[in-house]
ZAMARGU-4260 file (C-alpha; in steps of 0.2 Angstrom, whole numbers, plus 5000, padded with zeros to 4 digits):
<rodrens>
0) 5000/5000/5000 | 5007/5018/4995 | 5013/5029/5008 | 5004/5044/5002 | 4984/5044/4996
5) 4982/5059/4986 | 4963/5064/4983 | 4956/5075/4967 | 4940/5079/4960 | 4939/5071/4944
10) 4945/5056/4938 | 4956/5065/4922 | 4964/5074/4934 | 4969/5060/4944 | 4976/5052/4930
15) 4986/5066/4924 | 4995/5070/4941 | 4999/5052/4944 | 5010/5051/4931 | 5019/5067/4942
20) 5022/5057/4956 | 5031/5042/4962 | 5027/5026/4968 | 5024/5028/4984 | 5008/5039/4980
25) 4993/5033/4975 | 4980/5046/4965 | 4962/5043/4970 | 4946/5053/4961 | 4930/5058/4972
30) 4921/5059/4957 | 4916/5077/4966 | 4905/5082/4982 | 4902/5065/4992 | 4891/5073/5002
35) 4877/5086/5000 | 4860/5094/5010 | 4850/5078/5012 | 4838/5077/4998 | 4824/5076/5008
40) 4815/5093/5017 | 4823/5106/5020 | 4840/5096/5027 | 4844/5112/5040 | 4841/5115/5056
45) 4834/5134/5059 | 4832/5131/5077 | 4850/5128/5080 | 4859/5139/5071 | 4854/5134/5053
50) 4864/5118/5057 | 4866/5110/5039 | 4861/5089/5038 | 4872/5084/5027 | 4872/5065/5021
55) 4885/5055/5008 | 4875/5053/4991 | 4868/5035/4986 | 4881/5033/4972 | 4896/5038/4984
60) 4893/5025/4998 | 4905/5011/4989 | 4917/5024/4985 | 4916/5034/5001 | 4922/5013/5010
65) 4935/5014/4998 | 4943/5029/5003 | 4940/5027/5021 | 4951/5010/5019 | 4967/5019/5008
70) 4965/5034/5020 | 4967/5021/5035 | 4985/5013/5027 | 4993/5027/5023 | 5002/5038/5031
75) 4999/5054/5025 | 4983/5059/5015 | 4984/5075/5003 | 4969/5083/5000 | 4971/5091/4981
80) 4954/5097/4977 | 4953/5114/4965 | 4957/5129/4975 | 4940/5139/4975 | 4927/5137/4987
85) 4920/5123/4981 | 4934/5114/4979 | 4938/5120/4997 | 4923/5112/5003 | 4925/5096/4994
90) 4940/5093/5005 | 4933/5099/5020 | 4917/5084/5016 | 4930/5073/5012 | 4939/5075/5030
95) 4924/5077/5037 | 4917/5060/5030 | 4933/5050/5030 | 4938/5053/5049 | 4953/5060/5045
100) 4967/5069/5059 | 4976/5084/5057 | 4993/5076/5059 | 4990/5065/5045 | 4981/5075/5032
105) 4989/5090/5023 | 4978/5101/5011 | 4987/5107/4991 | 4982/5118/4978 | 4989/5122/4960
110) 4984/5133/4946 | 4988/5121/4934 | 4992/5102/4933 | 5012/5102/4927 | 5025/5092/4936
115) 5033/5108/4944 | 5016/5113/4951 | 5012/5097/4957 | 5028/5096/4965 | 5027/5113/4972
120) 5013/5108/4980 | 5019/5094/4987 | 5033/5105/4997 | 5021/5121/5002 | 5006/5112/5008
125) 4992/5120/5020 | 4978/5117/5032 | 4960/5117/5024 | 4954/5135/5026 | 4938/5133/5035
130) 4932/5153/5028 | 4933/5145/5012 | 4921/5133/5017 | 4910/5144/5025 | 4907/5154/5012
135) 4901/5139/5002 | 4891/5132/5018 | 4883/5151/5018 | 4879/5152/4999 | 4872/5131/4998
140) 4862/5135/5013 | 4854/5152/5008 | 4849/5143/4992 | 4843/5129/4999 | 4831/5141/5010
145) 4826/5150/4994 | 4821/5137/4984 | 4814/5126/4998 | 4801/5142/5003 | 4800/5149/4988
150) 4796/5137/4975 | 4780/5130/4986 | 4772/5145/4983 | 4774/5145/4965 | 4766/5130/4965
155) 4752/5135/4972 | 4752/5152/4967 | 4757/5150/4948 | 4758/5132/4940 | 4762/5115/4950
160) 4781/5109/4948 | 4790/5125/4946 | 4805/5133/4955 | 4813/5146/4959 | 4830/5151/4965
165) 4842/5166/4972 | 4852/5167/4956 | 4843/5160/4941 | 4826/5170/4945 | 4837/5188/4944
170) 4845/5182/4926 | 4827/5175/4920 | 4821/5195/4927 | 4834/5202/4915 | 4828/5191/4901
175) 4809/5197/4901 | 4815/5215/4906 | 4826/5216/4888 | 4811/5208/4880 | 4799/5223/4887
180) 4812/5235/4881 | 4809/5229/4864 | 4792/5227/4863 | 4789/5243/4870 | 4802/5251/4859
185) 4797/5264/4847 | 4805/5263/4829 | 4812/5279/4821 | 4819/5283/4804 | 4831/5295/4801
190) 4840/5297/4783 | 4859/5294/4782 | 4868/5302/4770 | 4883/5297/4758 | 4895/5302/4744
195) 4906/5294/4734 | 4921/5307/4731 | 4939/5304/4719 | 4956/5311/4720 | 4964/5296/4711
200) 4957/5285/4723 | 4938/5282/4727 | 4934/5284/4745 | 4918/5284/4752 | 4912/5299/4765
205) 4896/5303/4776 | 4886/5319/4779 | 4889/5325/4796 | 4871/5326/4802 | 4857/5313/4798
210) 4839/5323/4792 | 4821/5317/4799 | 4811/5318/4785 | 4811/5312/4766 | 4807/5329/4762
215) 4822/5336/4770 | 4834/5323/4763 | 4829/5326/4745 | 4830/5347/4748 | 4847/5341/4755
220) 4853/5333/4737 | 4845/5347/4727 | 4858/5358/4735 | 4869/5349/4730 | 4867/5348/4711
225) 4880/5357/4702 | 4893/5358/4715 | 4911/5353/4717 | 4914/5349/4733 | 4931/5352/4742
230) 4946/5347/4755 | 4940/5360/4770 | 4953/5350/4782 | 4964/5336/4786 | 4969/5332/4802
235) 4980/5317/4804 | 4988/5310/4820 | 4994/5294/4828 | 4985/5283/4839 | 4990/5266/4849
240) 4977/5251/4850 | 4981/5240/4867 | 4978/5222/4870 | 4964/5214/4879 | 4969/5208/4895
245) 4971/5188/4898 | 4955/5179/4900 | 4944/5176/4917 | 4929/5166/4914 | 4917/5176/4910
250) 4926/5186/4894 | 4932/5167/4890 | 4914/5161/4889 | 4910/5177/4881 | 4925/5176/4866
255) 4923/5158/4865 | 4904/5161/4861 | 4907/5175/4848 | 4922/5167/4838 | 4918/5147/4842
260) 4899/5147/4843 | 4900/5138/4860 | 4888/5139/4872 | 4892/5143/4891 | 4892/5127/4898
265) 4901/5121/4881 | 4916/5130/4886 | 4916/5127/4902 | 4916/5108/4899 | 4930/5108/4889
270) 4942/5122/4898 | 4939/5107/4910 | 4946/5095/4900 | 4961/5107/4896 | 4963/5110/4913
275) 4964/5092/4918 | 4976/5087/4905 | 4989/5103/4909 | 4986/5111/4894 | 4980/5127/4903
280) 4980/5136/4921 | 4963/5135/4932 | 4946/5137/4922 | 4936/5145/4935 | 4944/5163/4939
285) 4936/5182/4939 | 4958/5187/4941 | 4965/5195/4925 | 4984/5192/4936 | 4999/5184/4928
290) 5011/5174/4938 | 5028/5183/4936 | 5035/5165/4930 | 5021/5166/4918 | 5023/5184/4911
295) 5042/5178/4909 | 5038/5163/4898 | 5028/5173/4888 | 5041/5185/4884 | 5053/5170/4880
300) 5039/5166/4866 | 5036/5180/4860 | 5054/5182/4856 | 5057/5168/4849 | 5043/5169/4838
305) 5041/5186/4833 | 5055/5196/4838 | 5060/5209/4851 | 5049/5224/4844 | 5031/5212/4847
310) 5037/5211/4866 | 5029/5223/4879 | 5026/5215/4896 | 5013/5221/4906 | 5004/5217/4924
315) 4986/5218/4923 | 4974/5222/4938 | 4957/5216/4941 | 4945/5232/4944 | 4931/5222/4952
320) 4929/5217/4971 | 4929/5203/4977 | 4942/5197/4965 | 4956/5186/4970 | 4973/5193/4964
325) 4981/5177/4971 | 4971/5167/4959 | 4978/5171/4938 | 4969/5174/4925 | 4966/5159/4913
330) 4982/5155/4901 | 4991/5141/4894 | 5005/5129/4904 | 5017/5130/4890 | 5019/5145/4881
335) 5032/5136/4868 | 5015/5127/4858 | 5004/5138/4851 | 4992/5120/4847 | 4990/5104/4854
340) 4986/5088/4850 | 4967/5087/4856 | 4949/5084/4849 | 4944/5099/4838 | 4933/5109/4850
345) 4948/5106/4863 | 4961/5112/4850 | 4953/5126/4846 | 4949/5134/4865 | 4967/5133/4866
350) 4969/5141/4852 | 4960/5155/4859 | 4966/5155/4876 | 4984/5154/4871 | 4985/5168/4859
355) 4974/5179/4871 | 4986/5176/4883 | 5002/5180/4869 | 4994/5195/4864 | 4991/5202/4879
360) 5009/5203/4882 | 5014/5210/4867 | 5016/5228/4859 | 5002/5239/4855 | 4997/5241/4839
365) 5003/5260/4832 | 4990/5266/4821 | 4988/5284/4810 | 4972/5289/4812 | 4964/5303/4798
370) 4950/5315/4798 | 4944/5321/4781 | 4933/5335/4781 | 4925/5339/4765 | 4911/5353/4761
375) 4904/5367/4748 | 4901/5384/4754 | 4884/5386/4748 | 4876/5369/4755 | 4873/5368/4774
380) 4883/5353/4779 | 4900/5346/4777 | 4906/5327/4775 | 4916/5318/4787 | 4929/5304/4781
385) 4937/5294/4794 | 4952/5281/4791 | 4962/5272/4800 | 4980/5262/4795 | 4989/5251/4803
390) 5008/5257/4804 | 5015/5243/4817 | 5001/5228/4819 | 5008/5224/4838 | 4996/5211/4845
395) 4987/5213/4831 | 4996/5202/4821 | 4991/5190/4833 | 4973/5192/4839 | 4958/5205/4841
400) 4945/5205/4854 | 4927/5201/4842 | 4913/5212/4846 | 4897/5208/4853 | 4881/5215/4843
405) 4878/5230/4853 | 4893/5239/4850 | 4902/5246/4835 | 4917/5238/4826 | 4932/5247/4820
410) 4935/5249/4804 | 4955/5245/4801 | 4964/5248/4786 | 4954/5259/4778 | 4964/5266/4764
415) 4963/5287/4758 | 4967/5295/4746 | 4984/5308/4749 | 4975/5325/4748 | 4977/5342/4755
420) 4966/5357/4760 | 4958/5364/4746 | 4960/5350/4734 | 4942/5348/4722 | 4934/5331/4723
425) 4925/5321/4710 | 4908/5318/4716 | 4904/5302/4710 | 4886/5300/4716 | 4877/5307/4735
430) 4863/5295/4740 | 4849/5298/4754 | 4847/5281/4765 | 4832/5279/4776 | 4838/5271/4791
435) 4828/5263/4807 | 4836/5264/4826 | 4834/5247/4831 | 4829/5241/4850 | 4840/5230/4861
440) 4848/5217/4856 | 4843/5200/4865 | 4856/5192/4876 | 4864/5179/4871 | 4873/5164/4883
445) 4889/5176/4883 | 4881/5196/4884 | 4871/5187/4901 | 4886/5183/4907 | 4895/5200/4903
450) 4876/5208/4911 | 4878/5197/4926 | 4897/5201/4929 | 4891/5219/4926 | 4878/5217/4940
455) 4888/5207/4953 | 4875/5193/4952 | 4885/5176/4954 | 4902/5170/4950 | 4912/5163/4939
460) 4908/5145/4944 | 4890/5150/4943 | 4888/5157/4927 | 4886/5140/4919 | 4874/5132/4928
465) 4863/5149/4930 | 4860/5147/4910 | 4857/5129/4911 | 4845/5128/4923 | 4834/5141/4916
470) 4832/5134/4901 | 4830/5117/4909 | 4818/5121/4918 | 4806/5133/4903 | 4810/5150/4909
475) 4819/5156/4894 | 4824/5148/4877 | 4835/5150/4862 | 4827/5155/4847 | 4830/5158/4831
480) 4821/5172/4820 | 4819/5172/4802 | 4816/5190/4802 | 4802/5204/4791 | 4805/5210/4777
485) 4804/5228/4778 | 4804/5244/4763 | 4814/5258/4764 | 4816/5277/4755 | 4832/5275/4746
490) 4837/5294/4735 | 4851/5293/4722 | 4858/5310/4717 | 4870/5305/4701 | 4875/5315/4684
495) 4864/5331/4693 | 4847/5320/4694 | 4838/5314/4709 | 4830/5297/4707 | 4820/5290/4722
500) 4815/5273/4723 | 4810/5258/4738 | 4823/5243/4743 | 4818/5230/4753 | 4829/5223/4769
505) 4828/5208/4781 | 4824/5216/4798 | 4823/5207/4814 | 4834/5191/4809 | 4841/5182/4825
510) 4851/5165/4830 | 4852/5158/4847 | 4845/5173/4856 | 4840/5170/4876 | 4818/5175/4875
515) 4808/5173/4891 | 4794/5158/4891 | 4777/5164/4895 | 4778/5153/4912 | 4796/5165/4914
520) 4788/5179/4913 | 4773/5175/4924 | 4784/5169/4935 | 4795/5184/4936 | 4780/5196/4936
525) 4774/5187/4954 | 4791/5186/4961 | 4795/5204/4958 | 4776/5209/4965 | 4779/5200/4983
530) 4797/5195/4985 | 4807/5213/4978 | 4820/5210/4987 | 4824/5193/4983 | 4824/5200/4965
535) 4832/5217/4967 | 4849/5215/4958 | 4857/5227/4970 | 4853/5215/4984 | 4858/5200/4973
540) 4874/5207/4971 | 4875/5214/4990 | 4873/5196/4994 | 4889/5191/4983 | 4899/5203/4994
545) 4895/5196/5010 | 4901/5178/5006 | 4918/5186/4998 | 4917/5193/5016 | 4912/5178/5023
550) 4929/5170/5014 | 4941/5182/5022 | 4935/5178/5038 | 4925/5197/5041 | 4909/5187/5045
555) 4902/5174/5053 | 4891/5165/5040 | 4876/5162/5052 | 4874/5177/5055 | 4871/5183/5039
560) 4859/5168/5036 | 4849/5176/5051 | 4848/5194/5045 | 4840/5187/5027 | 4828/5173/5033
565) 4818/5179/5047 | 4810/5192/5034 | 4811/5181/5021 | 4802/5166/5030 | 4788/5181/5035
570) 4786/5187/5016 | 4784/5169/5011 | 4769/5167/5025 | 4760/5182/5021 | 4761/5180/5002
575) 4752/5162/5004 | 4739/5171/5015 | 4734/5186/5005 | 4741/5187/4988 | 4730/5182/4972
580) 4732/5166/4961 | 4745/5171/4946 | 4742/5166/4928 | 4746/5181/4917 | 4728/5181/4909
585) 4725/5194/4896 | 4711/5199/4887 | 4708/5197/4871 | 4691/5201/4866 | 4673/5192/4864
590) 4669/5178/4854 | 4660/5185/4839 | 4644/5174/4839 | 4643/5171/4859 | 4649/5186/4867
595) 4658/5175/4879 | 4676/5182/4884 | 4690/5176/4877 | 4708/5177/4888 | 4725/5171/4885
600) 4734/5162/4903 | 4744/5150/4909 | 4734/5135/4913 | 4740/5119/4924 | 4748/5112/4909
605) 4755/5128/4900 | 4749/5142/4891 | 4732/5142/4885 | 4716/5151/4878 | 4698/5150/4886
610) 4682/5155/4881 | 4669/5159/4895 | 4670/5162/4913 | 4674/5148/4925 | 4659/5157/4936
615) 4646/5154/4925 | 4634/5137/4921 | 4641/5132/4906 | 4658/5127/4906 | 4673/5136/4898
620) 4682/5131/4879 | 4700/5126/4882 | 4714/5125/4870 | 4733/5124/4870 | 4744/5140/4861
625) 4755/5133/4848 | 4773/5131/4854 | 4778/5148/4843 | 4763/5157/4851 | 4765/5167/4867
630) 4750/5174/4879 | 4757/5191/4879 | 4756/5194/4858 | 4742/5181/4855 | 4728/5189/4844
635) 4708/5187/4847 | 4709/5180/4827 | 4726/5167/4832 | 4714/5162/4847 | 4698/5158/4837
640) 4709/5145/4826 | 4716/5138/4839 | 4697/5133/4843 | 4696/5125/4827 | 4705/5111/4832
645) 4707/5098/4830 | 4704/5100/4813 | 4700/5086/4802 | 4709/5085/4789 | 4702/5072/4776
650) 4702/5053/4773 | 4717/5043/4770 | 4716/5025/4769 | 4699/5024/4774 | 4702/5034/4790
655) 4700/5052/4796 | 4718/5063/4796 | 4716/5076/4811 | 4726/5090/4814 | 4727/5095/4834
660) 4741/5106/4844 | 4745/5096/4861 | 4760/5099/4875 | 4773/5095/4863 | 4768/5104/4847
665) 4757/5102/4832 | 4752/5084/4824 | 4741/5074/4814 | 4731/5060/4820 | 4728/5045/4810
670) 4722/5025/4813 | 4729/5026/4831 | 4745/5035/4828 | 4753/5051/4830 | 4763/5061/4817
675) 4773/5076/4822 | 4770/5091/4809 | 4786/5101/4807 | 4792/5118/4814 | 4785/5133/4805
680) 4770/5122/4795 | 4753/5125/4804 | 4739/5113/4808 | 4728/5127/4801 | 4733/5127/4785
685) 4742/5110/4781 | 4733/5100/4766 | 4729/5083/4764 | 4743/5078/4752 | 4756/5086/4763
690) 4747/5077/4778 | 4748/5060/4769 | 4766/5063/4765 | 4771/5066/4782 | 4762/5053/4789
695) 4772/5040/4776 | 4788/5048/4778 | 4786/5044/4796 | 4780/5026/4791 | 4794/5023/4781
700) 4807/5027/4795 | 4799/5016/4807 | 4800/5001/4794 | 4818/5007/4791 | 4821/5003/4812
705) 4811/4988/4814 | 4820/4972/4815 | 4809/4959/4820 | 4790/4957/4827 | 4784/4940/4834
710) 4767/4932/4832 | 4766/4927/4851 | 4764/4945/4856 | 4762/4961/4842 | 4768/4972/4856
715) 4786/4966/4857 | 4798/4972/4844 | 4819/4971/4841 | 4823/4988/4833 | 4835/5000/4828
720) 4841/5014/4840 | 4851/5028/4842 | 4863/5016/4852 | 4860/5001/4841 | 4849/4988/4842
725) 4836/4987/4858 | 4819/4976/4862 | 4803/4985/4866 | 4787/4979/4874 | 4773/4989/4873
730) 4781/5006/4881 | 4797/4999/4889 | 4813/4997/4882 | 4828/4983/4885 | 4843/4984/4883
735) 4851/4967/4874 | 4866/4959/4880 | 4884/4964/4873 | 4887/4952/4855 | 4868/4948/4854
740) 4863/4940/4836 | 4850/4950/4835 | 4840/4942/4822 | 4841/4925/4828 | 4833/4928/4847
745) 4818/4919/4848 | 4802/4927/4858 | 4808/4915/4874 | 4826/4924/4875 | 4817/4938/4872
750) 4806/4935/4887 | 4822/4930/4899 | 4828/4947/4896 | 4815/4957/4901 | 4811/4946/4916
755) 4831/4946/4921 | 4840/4960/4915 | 4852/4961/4927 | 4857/4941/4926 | 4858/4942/4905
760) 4869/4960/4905 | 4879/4948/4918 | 4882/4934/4909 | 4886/4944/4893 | 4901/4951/4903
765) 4907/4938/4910 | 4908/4927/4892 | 4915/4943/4886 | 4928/4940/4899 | 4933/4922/4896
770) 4936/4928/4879 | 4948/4937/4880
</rodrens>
């Protein structure tokens, strides 16, 4: 038995640092937390002290007598979880758990797994830092105390089975607050206006003021016929562009979003990996430090790759509180390989990661940046041409921070013609462009992220799993939008004639974009009514500030758990006593032959339509919104279709084809069976022939995954899966032992492995065994 047992989180991670160390050390993996809150009520005790009951998961019990037995023989135990909170208090469960004495257990931590941090580690070890701990005892338990409270009262308030929590209910309130801002936004046009002007070299240049009229913009260009516009002034001077600094998190998630296309938790999944195989330093970090020995190796790098003059080292400083300049920001381990030999989405994070760190270490870029100003004395405004060239690229050569859609990229490079003051242009043409302001952009996974960093709601190991859950559990959803067309005034002035006609554009078009579910915005509606403070993004973030507090030992966490929940618990009581059932019913008008009102809510199973009061004798019409439909734009006309369902179709086969919307979309219902209809087609609208066609595509695909059927029993079937061949009888599946001919088990084989499972997936190993 090894001398030393050295614990980690993850399995990867164990591997890697075992190679690090020498035989007398064994490397074990806790597979994370091996205890929690119990899973069942509320697991603390409020009368003593919110005292939290914490019990070793199901799936960690063998595990957990392992460890305790290696813990027992060896002589000295090394706790190497990661070193944020959580990690802090992964060790602390783990010593807790395992019995384990302060003479025989040393704490380590390391911002990257390489042999020299390992062994580094090895050498400086600590005790386990119980404010650490603390601060994640504070923060488990205050969400544990939200959710438990609050997401009853949704239930009984709103819609059974939903939740809510501290963090993910603030993000889903920035959600539906963006999504107000751009229904409620007003569109205005302005007109832009531009020339094209010569001197040798075409350049393009734009008026100086926009005009808010047609008629203005087209009394604009009538000035302008006839005239030789000139070079009023040229002001030319240098400029510097500097680096972004290295990546924390957030800006990683965000980058990675814009140039990779990943999602949050994409990114963070395989920074992990990277992490674990000592590609790159510690994923999860809101520090924008560089280890001296790091800034060194970068400078080595840099020199050897592209020469003294890219080289210009710099410390950069995190502007934030609560940020931990001991931790670094997120670079690579070696500075020497700009790629490794990984999978492709792994390669290319490097990629990322190690040319922000290069170029944030490198020279600035020296730019020359020229102001043309160009006018006529008798028309009212003057043109503006703006240029900027690149003299020394710096950084650039290497990398350039991408943009997100609310802000304006630069133009680089532009090229301009060499003139002087009082130099006459060509005017090759001046054209009027009506132009629309545009309302906020939705967030995306990554600008959440930079609006919740903004805010000081969560941290960097919460940003992730915020974004998850809220879409797990319907609050929010990506969409895509195809976008409306839309017509605009576009005015030609060319050769001295004006010539005015309408263009079309796509407006509106969106990928990927974070929008609020009807439940989300109900939801966020009830919370912010009765629990403001819970939901107030200054108090979110004040909260934030007390567990960093809490982690530098300036506060006992129990008594900041006291000060929230004795309010709290009394706003939770008095909401289930006095406040109204929410739905977010709308009205929508009267039906136009009954009279009866017609409203838009959430029902028990989602959003819905009614006709009629649930007061009155006769009882109210239901029916489902389609899954593209929402309560708060539904139309009175969009409502009276949806009560024309289901729609029969026609025949087919001798049997009725029906069109219906239920919980999981729009479909056809024919001889028994169910046929999804796509995306974007409507059960409305959809014809027979299209109906049929669907209906044998669908039959086609399931003759294409059928293997066998047995005449003993028409409900039991071998068929084709995702994951290969599986048996199904009636609604249950099976899986089939490894190496099974498939076509040659009977229905009695069949039957022994749905009756014994367990004994068949068994015997299948242990043949597979003796085989080899």
């Amino acid at each position: 038995m090894s001398k030393n047992l050295v614990i980690v989180e993850s399995p990867a991670k164990a591997k890697t640092i075992e190679n690090y160390l020498g035989k007398d050390f064994t490397v074990k993996s806790s597979y994370g937390h091996i205890r929690d809150l119990a899973s069942k009520g509320l697991a603390i005790d409020i009368e003593n002290n919110f005292s939290p009951d914490y019990e070793i998961s199901a799936d960690k019990k063998a595990l957990v007598s392992e460890l305790k037995k290696l813990a027992k023989s060896a002589e000295m135990v090394w706790l190497a979880t990661d070193e944020d909170r959580e990690g802090e208090a992964i060790s602390w469960h783990l010593y807790e758990t395992l019995g384990l004495k302060p003479e025989n257990t040393k704490r380590i931590t390391f911002n990257e797994i390489t042999k020299d941090a390992i062994q580094r580690a090895i050498q400086n070890p600590r005790n386990i830092n119980i404010e650490l701990v603390n601060a994640q005892q504070a923060r488990r338990v205050l969400d544990r105390l939200v959710g438990f409270e609050l997401s009853p009262v949704l239930w009984k308030k709103v819609k059974p089975s939903l939740s809510a929590g501290r963090v993910q209910s603030v993000a889903v309130r920035l959600i539906v607050e963006r999504e107000r801002e751009i229904q409620n936004f007003k569109v205005t046009s302005s007109y832009k206006v531009q020339a094209e002007f010569s001197k040798g070299t075409r350049f393009k240049s734009e008026l100086s003021k926009n005009f808010d009229s047609k008629d203005d913009a087209v009394k604009f260009l009538e000035s302008c016929k006839h005239k030789t516009f000139i070079v009023e002034d040229v002001q030319t001077k240098p400029a510097t562009k500097s680096p972004a600094a290295p990546f924390t998190t957030s800006t990683l998630q965000q980058e990675a979003s814009l140039k990779l296309g990943f999602s949050v938790t994409r990114t963070m999944q395989v920074a992990q990996n990277l992490y674990e195989s000592g590609h790159i330093t510690y994923m999860r970090t809101d520090s924008v430090n560089l280890s001296d020995e790091a800034i060194n190796k970068s400078r080595q790098a840099i020199l050897t790759q592209f020469g003294e003059q890219y080289s210009q080292v710099r410390k950069y400083k995190t502007n934030k509180a609560g940020a931990q300049e001991a931790h670094e920001a997120i670079r690579p381990t070696n500075f020497m390989a700009p790629a490794i030999d990984a999978s492709r989405d792994e390669a290319r994070l490097y990629e990322l990661i190690w040319k922000r760190t290069m170029a944030s270490q490198m020279a600035d870029a020296q730019l020359e940046r020229t102001v043309i100003k160009i006018s006529n004395k008798e028309v009212t405004e003057h043109f503006i041409t703006r240029g900027e060239i690149i003299k020394f690229d710096g950084f650039m050569k290497l990398y350039l921070e991408s943009k997100h859609d609310d802000e304006e990229d630069e133009e680089l490079g532009s090229i301009l013609p060499n003139v002087k003051v009082g130099d006459a242009l060509n005017t090759h043409f001046i054209s009027a462009t009506q132009r629309f302001s545009r309302p906020p952009s939705r967030y995306v996974e990554a600008t959440l992220v930079k609006k919740l960093e903004e805010s000081g709601i969560g941290r960097p190991s919460t940003y992730a799993p915020t974004i998850s859950t809220i879409q797990k559990r319907g609050y929010a959803e990506k969409l895509d939008r195809d976008g409306e067309k839309r017509n605009y005034d576009y005015i030609l002035l060319e050769n001295n004639e004006i010539k005015a006609s309408v263009k079309t554009e796509n407006t509106g078009a969106e990928k990927n974009k974070l929008s609020p579910t009807d439940i989300g915005i109900v939801v966020t509606d009830f919370l912010v009514e009765h629990f403001g403070n819970i939901m107030d993004y200054n108090f979110t973030a004040e909260v934030e500030k007390e567990f960093d507090d809490i982690a530098q030992g300036m506060m006992e966490w129990t008594e900041m758990i006291h000060k929230f929940y004795a309010p709290f618990h009394d706003n939770v009581e008095n909401t289930l006593e006095t406040s109204d059932r929410a739905s977010g019913e709308r009205f929508l008008g009267n039906h136009p032959q009954t009279g009866k009102p017609i409203i838009a809510r959430i029902g028990r199973f989602g959003p819905m339509v009614q006709i009629g009061d649930p007061n009155a004798e006769e009882k109210p019409q239901f029916a489902s919104l389609s899954p593209n439909q929402s309560i708060t734009s539904i139309t009175l006309e969009q409502a009276l279709d949806l009560f024309r369902l289901p729609r029969t179709i026609g025949e087919f086969e001798g049997k009725d084809i029906k069109a219906n919307v239920g919980r999981f979309g729009p479909y056809l219902q024919h001889a028994g069976g169910f046929t999804s209809i796509p995306k974007g087609e409507d059960p409305i609208t959809i014809s027979l022939d299209r109906a049929i066609e669907l209906i044998q595509e669908k039959r086609s695909a399931e003759a294409a995954k059928l293997i066998k059927t047995f005449d003993e029993n028409p409900d039991m079937q071998l068929l084709n899966g995702r994951y290969g061949p599986y048996l199904k009888l009636g609604k249950d599946n099976y899986k089939l032992p490894k190496n099974t001919e498939v076509n040659s088990l009977t229905y009695e084989d069949c039957l022994a492995i749905i009756q014994n499972p367990a004994a068949q997936s068994k015997k299948s190993k242990s043949k597979s065994t003796s085989k080899k």
